[in-house]
N, C-alpha and C positions, 0 to 999 in steps of 0.2 A: 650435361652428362647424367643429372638424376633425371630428367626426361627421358633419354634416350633409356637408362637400365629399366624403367618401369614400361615401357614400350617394346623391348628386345625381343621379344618372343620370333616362332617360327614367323605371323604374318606379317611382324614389321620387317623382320630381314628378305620375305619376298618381295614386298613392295620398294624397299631401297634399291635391290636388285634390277625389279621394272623398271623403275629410274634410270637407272645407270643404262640400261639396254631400250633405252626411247619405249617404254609400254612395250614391249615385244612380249612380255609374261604374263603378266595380269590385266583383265580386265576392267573398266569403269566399273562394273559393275560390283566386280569384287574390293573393290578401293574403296567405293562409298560402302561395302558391307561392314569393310572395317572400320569406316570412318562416323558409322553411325553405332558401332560397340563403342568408339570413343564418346561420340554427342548424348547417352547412355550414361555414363561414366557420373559421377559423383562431383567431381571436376572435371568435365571436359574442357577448361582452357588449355591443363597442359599438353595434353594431345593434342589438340588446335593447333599449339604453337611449335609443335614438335611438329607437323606437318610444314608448318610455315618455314621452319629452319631448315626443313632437307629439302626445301623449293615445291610441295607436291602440291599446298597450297594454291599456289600463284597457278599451277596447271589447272587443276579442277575448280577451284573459284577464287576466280582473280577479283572478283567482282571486292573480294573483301579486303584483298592487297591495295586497290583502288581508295581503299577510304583510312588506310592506313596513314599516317604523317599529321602535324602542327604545321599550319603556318599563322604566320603574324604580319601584320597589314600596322603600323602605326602603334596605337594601345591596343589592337582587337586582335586577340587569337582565338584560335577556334580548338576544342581538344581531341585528342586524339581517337578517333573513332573505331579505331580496327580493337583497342585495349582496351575500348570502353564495352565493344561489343562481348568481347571475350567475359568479359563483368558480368555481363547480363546473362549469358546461358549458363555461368555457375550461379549467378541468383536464383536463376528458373529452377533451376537443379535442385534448390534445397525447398522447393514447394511442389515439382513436378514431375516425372518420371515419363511424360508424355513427348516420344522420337517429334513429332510435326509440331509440337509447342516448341521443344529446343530449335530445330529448323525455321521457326519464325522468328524466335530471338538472335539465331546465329547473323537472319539476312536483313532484319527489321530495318537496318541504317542502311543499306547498302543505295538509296538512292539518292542520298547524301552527295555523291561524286560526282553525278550529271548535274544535280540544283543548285550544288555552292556556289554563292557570290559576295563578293563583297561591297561591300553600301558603305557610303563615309560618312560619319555619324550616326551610323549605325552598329557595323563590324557584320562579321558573316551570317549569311542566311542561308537555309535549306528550305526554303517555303518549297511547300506538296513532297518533299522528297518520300513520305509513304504513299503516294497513289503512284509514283515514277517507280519507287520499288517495288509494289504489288507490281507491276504488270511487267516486271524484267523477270519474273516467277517460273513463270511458262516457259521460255526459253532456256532458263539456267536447267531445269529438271530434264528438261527435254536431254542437251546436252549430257547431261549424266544418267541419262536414260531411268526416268522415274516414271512409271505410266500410270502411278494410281488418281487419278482423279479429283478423289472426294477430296483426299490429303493434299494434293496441291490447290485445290480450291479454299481446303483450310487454310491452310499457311498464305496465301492470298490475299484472303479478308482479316485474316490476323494483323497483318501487315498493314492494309489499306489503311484500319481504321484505327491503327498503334498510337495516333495522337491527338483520337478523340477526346476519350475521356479527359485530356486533360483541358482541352476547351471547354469541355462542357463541367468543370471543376469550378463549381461557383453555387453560393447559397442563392443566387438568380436565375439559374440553371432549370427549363422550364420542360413541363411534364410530357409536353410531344416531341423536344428534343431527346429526351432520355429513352423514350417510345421507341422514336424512329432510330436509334443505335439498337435497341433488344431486337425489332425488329432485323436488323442488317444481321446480327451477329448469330439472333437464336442460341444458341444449347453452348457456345461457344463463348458468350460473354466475362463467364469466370475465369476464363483463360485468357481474356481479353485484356483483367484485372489483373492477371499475374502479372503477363508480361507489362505492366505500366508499372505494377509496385517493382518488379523487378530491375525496371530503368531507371530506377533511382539508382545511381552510383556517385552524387556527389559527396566528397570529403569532410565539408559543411555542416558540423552534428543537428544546428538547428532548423536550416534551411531544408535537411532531409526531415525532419521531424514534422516541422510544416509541410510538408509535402507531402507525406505518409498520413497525415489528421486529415486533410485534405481529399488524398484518395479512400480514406475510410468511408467521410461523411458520402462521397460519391457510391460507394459501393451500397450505404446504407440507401440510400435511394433508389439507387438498382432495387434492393429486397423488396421495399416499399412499392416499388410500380408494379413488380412482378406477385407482389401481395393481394395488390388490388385487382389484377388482371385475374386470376382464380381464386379471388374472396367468393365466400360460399354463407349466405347469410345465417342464421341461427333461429332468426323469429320470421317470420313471413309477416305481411300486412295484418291480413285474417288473425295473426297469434297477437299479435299486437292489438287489434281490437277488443280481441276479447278480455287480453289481462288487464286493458284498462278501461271495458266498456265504453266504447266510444264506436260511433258509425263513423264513414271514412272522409278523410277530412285533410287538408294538406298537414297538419303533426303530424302525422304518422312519417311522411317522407322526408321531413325536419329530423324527427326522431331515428330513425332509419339512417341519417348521417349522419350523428352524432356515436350512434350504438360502431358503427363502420370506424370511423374515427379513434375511438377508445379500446377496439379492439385491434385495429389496426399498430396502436403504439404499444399497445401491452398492457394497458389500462385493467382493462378485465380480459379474459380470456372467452373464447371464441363458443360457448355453451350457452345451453336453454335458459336453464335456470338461474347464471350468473348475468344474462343478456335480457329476461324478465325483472330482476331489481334492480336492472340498471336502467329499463326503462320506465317503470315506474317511479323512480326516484327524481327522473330527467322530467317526467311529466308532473311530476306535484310541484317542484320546485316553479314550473313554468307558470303554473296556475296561482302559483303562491306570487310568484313578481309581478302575474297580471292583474292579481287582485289587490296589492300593494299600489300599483301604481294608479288604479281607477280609487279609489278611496282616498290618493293625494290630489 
């Protein structure tokens, strides 16, 4: 009932209407107008589910009624996905205000339904169910007559690659893999990172804890690649010669990844003159341990 009063308005009473008269009143098109003021919403679960309770759900995407239910096989159950999903775009919500970022967390599990299996000694599996659900995209919009392209392209790749990051969630985690996702994702990858922090929904205070340390240190990484990809040096070779008098000589390019390195962590920061005693400093000391070690 508290769903239904905070819903009451003029367009929910024409859309229960449409209902009741098989679509004869309102359009697909005006249903998802309203149903993306809900996905909008602050909490869009209750809307969600206030859709799912007067049946309009299961009309326009059944795809999510489909992965709704528990079952259990022996010790192995599998949890409930349509409740888990509803989780996820109120998470998204409290990071993001982006219409086709909630639209990829609404659908993100949806290919869950087609890949379930059950494995004994194992318990249930959804192996690939994001590349089965990416590409069920195109038809569901279609059906609901979406024609913008870019945005179901988004919400596509969002989807595709919703359980990279967590494979690649490892301090062995190597720098052309991380590459080749910036690559796939482009301009998109922060939202890449929501929606994984945002699928954290287990109950488990520690296990989410580790899992959120976890996707930090990944995130950190992201910054780190995409640091190095438009790092912008400070000293040039030439600058480097000069402050330390020296003709050109493999140091300099020693030196050069060391200065990259330091500035890269936060060490010194990214300037002439802070990037000059840091190399002069890097260079005496070197001469200093070369000339310790020839005199042992």
């Amino acid at each position: 009932m508290k769903d239904r009063r905070k819903f009451s308005d003029k367009s929910l009473r024409e859309i229960i209407f449409s209902i009741e008269n098989n679509f004869q009143i309102l359009s697909i098109e005006r249903i998802i107008y309203e149903f993306n003021k809900i996905l909008l919403d602050k909490n869009p679960s209750k809307g969600i589910f206030f859709y799912y309770k007067i049946g309009l759900l299961k009309i326009i995407l059944p795809e999510l009624i489909n992965i709704k239910g528990i079952k259990k096989i022996h010790f192995f159950k599998h949890k409930d996905n349509f409740y888990h999903t509803l989780k996820v775009v109120d998470n998204i919500s409290n990071y993001s205000n982006n219409l086709w970022l909630k639209w990829a967390a609404l659908l993100h599990d949806i290919g869950k339904y087609l890949t379930k299996k059950y494995r004994s000694n194992i318990g249930w599996t959804f192996y690939s169910h994001e590349l089965i659900g990416a590409k069920m995209i195109s038809s569901i919009f279609k059906r609901l007559k979406f024609h913008k392209k870019k945005n179901i392209k988004y919400i596509k790749n969002i989807i595709k690659y919703s359980s990279r990051p967590i494979t690649l969630i490892s301090y062995l985690t190597t720098d052309s893999s991380i590459k080749k996702l910036l690559v796939n994702m482009g301009n998109s990858i922060e939202d890449l990172i929501l929606l994984c922090k945002s699928d954290i929904t287990t109950k488990n205070f520690f296990k989410k804890k580790q899992f959120q340390q976890k996707l930090d240190f990944f995130k950190k990484k992201i910054e780190e690649k995409k640091n190095k990809k438009k790092f912008v040096f400070p000293l040039s070779g030439d600058n480097i010669m000069n402050i330390l008098n020296i003709n050109s000589c493999k140091e300099i390019g020693i030196l050069k990844k060391l200065l990259k390195k330091a500035i890269i962590k936060g060490i010194i920061p990214n300037d002439f003159n802070k990037a000059s005693l840091f190399i002069k400093k890097n260079y005496l000391l070197k001469n200093k341990i070369k000339k310790k070690g020839k005199s042992n």
